[in-house]
C-alpha positions in Angstrom: 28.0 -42.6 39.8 31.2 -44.2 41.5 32.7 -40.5 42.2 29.3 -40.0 43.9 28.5 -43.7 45.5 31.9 -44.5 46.3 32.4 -43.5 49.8 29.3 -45.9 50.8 32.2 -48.8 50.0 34.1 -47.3 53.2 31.2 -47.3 55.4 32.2 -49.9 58.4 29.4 -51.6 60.6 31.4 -49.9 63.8 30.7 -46.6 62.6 26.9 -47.8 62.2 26.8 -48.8 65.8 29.0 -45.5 66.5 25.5 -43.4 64.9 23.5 -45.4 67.5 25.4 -44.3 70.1 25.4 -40.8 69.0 21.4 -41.1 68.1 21.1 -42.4 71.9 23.0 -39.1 73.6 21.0 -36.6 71.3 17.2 -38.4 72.3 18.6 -38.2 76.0 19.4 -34.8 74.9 16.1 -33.6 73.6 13.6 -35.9 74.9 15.1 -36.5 78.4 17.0 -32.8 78.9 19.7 -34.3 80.1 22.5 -31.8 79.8 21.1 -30.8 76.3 24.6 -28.1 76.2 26.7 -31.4 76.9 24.7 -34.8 75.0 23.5 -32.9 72.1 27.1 -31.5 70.6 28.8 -35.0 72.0 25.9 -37.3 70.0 26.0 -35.4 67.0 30.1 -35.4 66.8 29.8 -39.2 67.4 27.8 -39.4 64.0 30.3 -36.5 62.2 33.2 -38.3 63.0 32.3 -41.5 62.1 30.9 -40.7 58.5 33.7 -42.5 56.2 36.6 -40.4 55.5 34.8 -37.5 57.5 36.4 -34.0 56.7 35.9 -33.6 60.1 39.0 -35.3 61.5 42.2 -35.6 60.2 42.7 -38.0 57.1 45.6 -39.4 55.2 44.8 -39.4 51.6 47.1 -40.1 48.7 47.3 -36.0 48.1 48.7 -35.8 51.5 47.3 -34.9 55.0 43.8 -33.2 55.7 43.6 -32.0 59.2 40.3 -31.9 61.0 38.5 -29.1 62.6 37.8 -31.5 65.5 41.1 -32.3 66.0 42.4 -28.5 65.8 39.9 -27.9 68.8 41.5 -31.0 70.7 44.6 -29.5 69.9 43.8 -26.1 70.6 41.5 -26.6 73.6 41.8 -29.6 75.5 45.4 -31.1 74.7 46.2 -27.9 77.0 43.6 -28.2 79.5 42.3 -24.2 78.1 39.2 -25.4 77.5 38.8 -26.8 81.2 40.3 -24.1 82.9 37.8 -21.6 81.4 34.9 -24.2 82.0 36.0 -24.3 85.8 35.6 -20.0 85.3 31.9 -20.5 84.8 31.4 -23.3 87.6 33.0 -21.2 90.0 30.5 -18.6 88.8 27.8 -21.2 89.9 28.7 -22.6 93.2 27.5 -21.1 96.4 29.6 -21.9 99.2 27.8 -20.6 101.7 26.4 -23.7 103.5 29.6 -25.3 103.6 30.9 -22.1 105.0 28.2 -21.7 107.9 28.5 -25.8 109.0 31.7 -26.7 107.8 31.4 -30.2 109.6 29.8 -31.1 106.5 32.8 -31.4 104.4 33.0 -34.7 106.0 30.2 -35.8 103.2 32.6 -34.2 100.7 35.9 -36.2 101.8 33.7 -39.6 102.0 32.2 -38.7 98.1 36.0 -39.1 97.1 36.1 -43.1 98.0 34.9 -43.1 94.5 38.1 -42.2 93.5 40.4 -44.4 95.5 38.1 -47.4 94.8 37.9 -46.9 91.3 42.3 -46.8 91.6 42.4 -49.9 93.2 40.0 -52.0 90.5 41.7 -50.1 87.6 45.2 -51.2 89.1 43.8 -55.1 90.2 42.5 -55.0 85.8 45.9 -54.7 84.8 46.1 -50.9 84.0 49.7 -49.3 84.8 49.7 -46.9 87.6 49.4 -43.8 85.6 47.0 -45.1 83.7 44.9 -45.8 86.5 45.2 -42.8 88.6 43.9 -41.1 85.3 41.0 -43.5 85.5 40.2 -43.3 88.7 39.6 -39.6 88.4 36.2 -40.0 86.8 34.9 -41.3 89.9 34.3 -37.7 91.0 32.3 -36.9 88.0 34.4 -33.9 87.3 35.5 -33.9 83.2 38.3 -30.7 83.7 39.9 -32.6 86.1 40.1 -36.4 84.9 41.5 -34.1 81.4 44.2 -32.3 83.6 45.2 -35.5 85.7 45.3 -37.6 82.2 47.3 -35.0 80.3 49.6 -34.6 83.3 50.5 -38.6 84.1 50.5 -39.0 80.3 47.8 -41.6 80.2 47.9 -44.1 77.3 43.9 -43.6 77.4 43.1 -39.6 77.1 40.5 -40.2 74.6 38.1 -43.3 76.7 38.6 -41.3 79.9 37.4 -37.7 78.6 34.9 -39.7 77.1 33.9 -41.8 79.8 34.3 -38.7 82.2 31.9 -36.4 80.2 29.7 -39.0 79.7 29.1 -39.6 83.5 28.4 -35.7 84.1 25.6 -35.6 81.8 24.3 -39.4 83.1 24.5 -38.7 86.2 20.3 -38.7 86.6 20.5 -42.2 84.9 23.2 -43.7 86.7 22.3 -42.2 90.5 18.7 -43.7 90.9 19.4 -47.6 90.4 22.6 -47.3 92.0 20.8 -45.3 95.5 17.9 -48.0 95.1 21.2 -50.8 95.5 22.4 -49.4 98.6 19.6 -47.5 100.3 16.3 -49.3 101.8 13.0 -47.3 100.5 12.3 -46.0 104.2 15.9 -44.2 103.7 15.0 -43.3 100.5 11.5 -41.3 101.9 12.9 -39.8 104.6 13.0 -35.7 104.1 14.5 -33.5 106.7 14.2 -29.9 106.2 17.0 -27.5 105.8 17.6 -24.3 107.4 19.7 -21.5 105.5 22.5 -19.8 107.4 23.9 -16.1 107.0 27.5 -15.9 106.1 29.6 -12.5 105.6 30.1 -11.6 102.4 33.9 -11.0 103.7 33.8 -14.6 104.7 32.8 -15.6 100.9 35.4 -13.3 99.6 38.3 -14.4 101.4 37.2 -17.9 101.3 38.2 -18.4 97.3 41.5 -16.2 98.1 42.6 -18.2 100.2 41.9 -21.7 98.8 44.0 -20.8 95.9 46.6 -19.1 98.4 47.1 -22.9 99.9 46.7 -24.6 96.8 50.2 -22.3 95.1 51.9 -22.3 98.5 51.6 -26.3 98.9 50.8 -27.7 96.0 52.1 -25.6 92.9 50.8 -27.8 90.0 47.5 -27.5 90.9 46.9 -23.7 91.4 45.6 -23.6 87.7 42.6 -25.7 87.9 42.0 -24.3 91.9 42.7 -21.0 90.7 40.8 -20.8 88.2 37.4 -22.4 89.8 38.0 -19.9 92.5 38.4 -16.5 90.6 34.9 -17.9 88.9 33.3 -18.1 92.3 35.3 -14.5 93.5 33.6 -12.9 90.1 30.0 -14.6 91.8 30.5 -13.1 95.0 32.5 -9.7 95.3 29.1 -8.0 94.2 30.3 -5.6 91.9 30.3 -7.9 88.7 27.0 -9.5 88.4 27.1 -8.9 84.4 30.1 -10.7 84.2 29.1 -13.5 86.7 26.0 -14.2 85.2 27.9 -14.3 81.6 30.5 -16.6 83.3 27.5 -18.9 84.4 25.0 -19.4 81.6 27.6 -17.9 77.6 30.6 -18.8 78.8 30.0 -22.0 80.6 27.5 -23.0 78.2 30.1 -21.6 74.9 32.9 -23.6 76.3 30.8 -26.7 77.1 29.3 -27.3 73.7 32.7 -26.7 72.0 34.1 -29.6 74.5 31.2 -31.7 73.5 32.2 -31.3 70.4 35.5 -32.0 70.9 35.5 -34.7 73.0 33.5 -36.5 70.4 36.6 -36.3 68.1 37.9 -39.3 70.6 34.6 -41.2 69.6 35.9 -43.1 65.9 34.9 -46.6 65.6 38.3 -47.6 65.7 39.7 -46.0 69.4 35.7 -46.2 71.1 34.6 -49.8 70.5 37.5 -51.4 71.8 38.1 -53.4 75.3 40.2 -51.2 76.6 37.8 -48.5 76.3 34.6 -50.5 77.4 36.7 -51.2 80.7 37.4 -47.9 81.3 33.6 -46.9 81.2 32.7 -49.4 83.3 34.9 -48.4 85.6 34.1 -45.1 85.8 30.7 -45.9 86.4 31.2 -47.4 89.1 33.3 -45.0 90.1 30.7 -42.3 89.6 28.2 -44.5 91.5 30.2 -44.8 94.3 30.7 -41.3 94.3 27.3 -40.2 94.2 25.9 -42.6 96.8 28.9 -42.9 99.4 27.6 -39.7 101.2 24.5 -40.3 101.5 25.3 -43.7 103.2 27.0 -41.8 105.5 24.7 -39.2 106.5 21.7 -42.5 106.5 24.4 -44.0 108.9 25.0 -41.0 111.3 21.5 -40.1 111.8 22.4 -36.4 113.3 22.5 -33.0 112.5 25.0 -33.5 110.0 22.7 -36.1 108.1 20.9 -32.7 106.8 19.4 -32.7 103.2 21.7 -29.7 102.7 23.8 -32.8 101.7 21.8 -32.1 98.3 22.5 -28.4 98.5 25.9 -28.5 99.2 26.9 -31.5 96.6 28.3 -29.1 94.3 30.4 -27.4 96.6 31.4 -30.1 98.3 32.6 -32.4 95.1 34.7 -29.2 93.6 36.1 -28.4 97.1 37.4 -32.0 97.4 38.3 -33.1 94.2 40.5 -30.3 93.7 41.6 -30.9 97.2 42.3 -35.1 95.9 44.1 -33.9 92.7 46.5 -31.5 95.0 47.5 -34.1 97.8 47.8 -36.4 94.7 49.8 -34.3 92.6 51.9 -33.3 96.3 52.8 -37.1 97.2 52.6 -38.9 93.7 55.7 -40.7 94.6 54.7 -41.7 97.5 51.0 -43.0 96.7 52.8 -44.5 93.5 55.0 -46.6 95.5 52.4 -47.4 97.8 49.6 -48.4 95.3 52.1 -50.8 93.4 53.2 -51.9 97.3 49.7 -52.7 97.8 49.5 -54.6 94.0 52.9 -56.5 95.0 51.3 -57.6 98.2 48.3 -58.8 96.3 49.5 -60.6 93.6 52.6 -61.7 95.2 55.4 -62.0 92.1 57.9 -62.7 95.2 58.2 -63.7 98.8 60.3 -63.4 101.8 63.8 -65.2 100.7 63.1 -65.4 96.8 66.0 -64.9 95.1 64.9 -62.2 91.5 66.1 -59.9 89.2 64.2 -56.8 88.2 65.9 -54.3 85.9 69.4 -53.8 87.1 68.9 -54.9 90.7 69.4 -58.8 91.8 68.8 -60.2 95.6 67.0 -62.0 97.8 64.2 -60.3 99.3 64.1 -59.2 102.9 60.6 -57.1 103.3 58.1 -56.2 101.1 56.7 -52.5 102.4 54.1 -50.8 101.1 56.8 -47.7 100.0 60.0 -50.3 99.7 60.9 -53.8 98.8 64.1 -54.9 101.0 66.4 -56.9 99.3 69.6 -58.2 100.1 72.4 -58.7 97.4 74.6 -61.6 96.6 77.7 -59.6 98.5 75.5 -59.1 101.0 74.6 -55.6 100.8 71.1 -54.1 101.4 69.0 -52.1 98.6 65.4 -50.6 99.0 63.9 -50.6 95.9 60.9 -48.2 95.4 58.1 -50.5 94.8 56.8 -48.5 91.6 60.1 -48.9 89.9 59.7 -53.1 90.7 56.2 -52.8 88.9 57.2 -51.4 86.1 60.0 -54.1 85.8 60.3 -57.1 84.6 60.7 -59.5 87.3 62.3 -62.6 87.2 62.0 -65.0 90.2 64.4 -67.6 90.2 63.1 -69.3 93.9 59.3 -69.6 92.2 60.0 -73.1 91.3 61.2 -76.0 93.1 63.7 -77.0 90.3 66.1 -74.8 87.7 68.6 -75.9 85.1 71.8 -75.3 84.8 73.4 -74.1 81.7 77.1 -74.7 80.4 78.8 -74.5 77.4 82.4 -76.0 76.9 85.0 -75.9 73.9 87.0 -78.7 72.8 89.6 -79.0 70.4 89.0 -79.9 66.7 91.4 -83.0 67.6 89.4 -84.1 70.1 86.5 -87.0 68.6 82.6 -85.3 69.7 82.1 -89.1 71.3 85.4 -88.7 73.3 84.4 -85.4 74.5 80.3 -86.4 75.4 81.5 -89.3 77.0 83.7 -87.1 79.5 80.9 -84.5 80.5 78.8 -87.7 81.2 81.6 -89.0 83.8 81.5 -85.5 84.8 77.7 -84.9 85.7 77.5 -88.3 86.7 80.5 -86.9 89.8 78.1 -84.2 91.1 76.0 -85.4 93.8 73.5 -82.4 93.6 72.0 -83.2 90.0 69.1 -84.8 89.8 68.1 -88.0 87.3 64.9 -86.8 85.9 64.8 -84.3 83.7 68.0 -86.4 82.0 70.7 -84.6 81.6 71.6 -83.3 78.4 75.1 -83.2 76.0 75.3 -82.2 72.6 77.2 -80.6 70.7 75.9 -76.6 70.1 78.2 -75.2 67.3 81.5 -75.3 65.7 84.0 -72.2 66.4 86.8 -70.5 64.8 89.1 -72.8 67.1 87.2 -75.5 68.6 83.9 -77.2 68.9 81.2 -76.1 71.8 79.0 -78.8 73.8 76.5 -77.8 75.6 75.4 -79.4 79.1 72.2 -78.9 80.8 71.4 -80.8 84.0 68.5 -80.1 86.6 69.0 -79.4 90.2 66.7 -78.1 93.3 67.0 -74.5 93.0 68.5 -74.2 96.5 71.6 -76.3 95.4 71.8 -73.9 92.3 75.3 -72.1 92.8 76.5 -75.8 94.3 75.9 -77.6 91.1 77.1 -74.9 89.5 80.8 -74.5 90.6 81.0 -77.8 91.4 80.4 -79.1 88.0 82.5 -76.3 86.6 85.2 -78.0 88.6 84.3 -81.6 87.6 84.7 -81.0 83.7 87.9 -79.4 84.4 89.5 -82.6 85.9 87.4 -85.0 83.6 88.5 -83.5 80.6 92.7 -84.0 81.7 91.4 -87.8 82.9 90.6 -88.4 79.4 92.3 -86.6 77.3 90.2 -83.7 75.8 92.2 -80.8 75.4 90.2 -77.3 76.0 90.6 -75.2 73.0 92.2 -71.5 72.9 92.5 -68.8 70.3 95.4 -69.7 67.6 96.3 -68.3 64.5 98.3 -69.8 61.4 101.0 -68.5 60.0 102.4 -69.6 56.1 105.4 -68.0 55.2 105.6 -68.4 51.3 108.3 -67.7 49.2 109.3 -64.7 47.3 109.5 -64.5 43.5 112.7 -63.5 42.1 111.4 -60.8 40.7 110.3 -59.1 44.1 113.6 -60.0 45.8 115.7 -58.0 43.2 113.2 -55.0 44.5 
């Protein structure tokens, strides 16, 4: 009975709660329809991989290490970004670009549904994310799963798991989270207003070239991304050269839907107790859906606001298009100036949260000065011999800062040795007369003599006095040069390396030797 009961002793309430969760995703599969390929494998990997000591993932046992299926597939599939690049095969397959090819003033409504994106950046950065972390983040804002996976994998995010999660997620909820988030920023008369679409004839030469020569760009300018570009365009070149229907319409409906259930799978291998019910991971799904929210309702806020021909329902027609177009076109001018938005982003956190001002004097890593300008790209700082260094602004986010101006007072630190002839009263009573010389320390804090340790050669005190942090360096030298005269007033000798030497005499014995 134990060998066959035993495992219900392992059972944890988070994995309980974890069932719920994958309970809720397979009813929203089934009952709702809501991306049944997607949901259903997702909600019922959340429930396998949260069964105690599930076969499914990888467990240490005292025999040794099991390796999971699920974590294979990771491994296999997703660590490597295969299983995204052959999903983006099959949405190629399914995207029509022909009305953005006939009006292309509508990709305007495309650019505007990446704000998502950017505003999702900022709020991750402002939450206390590091930059990579939240330029992996902020990728969920265009609902788009392959890329948030590449983008994560490629800026090594400390949180792959919560954002392919949270990204995948948002792609099937997308019917949940749109309505209440359209009924926030819309009135109802926008909301009933229906303008009819008309269709428009592209060449089919137009439609071929047109994926040519977006991956064409994408290798010429931006190398990194010509997988992910390439791959969603030879999916939409299979869809529209016209002599491989079969294989489009097997891209579009097995292959997309093959590769899609295996990621659901997969993904759900990120879903244990222990790395889904955490904060960090609860931030990043609320960030992402307001990320997604913003994306989905930014463009048509626009096209309520412009109230033209380009405010066409083929806004709803050309969504797909439009979000695949653009992200892909983000992630390239991302990956193509990382550096630069990387500096500017952490500019833009320095200016916010101000660690520093004009004339602070800090230290951050191996560079000290006083700050000139804070840029967005650069901080201008100006060192102690007067030299001037431009420090990226990433590099003094990741640093630790120190700000020695912040405060209005800072202490001073010496230490002093005294000979082992000299009486610890004698000596305290001479770095008193010395502190008491320099006009530039203050009363209050006290200052403070004691002795701090006995060497091989003499005995260290240890003075600490308090000054206004402008007459730093003053009180500095100039009680450095006080103790110095103090000391020969009364008598303390400073202490030096010695040695002893005992000559002994030789035994008879070893002279005759």
């Amino acid at each position: 009975m134990q060998e066959l009961f035993g495992n219900l002793w392992n059972l944890q309430w988070q994995q309980v709660v974890m069932w719920g969760i994958g309970g809720l995703l397979i009813w929203l599969a089934i009952k709702k329809e809501m991306e049944p390929s997607l949901l259903l494998p997702m909600g019922f990997g959340a429930i396998l991989v949260n069964l105690p000591l599930s076969g499914a993932v990888t467990q240490v046992l005292s025999t040794g290490t099991e390796v999971g299926p699920l974590d294979v597939l990771f491994d296999a599939g997703i660590a490597n970004e295969l299983f995204p690049l052959l999903l983006f095969v099959g949405i190629g397959a399914m995207i029509d670009f022909t009305p953005l090819l006939s009006n292309p003033k509508l990709m305007i409504f495309g650019a505007a549904a990446q704000f998502g994106i950017f505003f999702t950046l900022g709020a991750a950065a402002w939450m206390g994310f590091e930059l990579k972390d939240a330029a992996s983040i902020a990728v969920i804002g265009a609902a788009d799963g392959p890329t948030s996976i590449f983008v994560a994998n490629f800026l090594e995010s400390n949180y792959l798991g919560a954002i392919i999660v949270a990204a995948y997620s948002y792609m099937a909820l997308v019917p949940i989270i749109q309505p209440p988030v359209i009924r926030l920023v819309t009135t109802k008369k926008e909301r009933l207003i229906r303008m009819p679409y008309a269709e428009k004839q592209v060449s089919k030469t137009a439609k071929i070239l047109f994926p040519i020569i977006i991956t064409m760009v994408a290798g010429l300018f931006v190398p990194r991304s010509v997988a992910l570009v390439g791959f969603l365009m030879f999916g939409n070149l299979i869809r529209e050269c016209g002599v491989l229907d079969s294989l489009s319409e097997t891209a579009q409906k097995v292959l997309a839907n093959l590769i899609t259930l295996l990621l659901g799978l997969t993904v759900a291998s990120k879903m244990q107790a222990e790395y889904f019910l955490n904060r960090q991971t609860l931030m990043i799904l609320a960030l992402g859906l307001v990320g997604s929210g913003v994306m989905l309702t930014f463009p048509r806020q626009l096209a309520g606001l412009l109230h033209n021909e380009l405010a066409a329902p083929s806004i709803q027609v050309l969504a797909p298009a439009l979000l695949a177009v653009f992200s892909l076109l983000g992630l390239a001018l991302s990956l193509s100036v990382q550096n630069c938005l990387s500096n500017a982003m952490s500019g833009i956190i320095i200016l916010l949260t101000r660690p520093f001002e004009d004339g602070d004097f800090i230290e951050a890593g191996n560079v000290s000065g006083t700050v000139r300008d804070i840029g967005l790209i650069y901080t201008q700082l100006c060192t102690i011999d007067n030299k001037d260094i431009y420090v990226p602004n990433s590099d003094l986010s990741a640093s630790k800062i120190v700000n020695y101006n912040r405060e209005p007072q800072r202490r001073v630190d010496l230490t002093f040795g005294a000979d082992y002839t000299c009486r610890p009263e004698q000596v305290k009573a001479a770095l008193h007369n010395a502190v008491s010389l320099v006009p530039g320390i203050l009363p209050e804090p006290a200052p403070f003599v004691r002795v701090a340790g006995y060497g091989e050669s003499n005995i260290d005190y240890v003075v600490r006095v308090w000054c206004k942090t402008a007459d730093y360096w003053t009180v500095y030298y100039d009680l450095m040069e006080a103790v110095g005269a103090v000391f020969d007033a009364h008598g303390v000798s400073m202490s030096y390396p010695q040695m002893n030497v005992h000559v002994l005499d030789t035994p008879e014995s070893a002279k005759k030797d």
